[in-house]
C-alpha positions as CSV (number, residue, x, y, z in Angstrom):
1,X,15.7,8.3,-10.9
2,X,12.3,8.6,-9.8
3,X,11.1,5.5,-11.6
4,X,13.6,3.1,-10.9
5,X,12.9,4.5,-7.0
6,X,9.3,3.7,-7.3
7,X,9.8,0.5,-9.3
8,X,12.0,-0.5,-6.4
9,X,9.4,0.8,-4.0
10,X,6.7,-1.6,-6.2
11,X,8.5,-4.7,-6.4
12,X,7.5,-5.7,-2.6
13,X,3.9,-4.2,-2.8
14,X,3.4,-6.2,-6.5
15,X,4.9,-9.5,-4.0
16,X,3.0,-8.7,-0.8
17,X,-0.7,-8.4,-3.1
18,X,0.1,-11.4,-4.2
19,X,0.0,-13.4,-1.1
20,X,-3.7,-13.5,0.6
21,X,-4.2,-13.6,3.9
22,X,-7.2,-15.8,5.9
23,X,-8.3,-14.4,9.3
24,X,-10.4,-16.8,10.2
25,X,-11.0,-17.7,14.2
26,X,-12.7,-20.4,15.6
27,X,-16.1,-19.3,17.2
28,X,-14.9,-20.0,20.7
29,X,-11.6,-18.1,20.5
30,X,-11.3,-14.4,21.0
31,X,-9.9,-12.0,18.8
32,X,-6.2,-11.7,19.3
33,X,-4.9,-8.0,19.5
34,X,-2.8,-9.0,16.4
35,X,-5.8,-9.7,14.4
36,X,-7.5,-6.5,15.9
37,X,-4.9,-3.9,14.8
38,X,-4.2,-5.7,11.4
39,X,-8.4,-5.1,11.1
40,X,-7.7,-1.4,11.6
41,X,-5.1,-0.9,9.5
42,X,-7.2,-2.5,6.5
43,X,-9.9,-0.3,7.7
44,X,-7.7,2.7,7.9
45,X,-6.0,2.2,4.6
46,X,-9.8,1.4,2.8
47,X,-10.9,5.0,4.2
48,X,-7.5,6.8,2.5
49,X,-8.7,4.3,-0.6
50,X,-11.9,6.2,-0.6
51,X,-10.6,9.5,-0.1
52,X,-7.9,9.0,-2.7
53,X,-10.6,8.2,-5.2
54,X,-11.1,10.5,-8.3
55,X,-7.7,12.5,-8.2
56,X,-6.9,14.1,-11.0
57,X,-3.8,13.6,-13.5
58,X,-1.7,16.5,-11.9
59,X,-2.6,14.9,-8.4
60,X,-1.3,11.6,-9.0
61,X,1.9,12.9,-10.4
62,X,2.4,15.6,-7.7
63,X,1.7,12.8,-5.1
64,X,4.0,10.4,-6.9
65,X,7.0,13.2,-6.7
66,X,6.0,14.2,-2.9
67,X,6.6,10.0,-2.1
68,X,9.8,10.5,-4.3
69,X,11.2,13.3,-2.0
70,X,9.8,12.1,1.2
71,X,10.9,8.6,1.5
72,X,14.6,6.7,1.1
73,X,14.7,3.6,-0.4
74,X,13.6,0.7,2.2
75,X,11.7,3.2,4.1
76,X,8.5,1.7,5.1
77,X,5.7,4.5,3.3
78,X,2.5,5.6,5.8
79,X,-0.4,3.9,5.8
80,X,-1.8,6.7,3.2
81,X,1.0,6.4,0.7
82,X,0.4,2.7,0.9
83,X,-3.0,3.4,0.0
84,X,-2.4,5.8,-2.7
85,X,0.9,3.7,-4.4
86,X,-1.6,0.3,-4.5
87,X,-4.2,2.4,-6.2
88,X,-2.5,4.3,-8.4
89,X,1.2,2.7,-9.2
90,X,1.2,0.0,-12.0
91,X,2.5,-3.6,-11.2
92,X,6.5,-4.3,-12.1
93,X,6.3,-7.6,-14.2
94,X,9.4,-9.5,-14.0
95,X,10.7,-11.7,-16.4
96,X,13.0,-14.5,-15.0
């Protein structure tokens, strides 16, 4: 059960990393509040990056069975699970 949940759980983070996306603004326009706040979370998310660095084995797994308990499926995960899942959860490849 808990990896077909966190294969669900993968399939839209393996679709969303695929898609890039360009902040660019023009150098007379301001920066939007939308742009600002989608700054911070990338910001936010690269700080739990670097202090979710180095876990061990038994970390990953208890962290992995925590997100398992805590979350339904279609929950939206915190900005720190979201962190932890991209660094640590392996890409669902689907064959069509």
């Amino acid at each position: 059960m808990l990896a077909k949940k966190l294969l669900f759980l993968a399939k839209p983070l393996v679709l969303t990393l695929g898609f890039t996306f360009n902040n660019t603004t023009h150098a007379t326009s301001k920066v939007s509040i939308e742009d600002y706040s989608s700054q911070t979370v990338e910001e936010e998310k690269q700080a739990y990056k670097e202090k979710l660095t180095n876990l061990t084995q038994e970390e990953i797994v208890s962290n992995f069975e925590r997100i398992d308990r805590e979350y339904n499926i279609g929950e939206e995960f915190s900005l720190k699970d979201q962190a932890f899942v991209e660094m640590y959860a392996t890409p669902v490849i689907l064959k069509v």
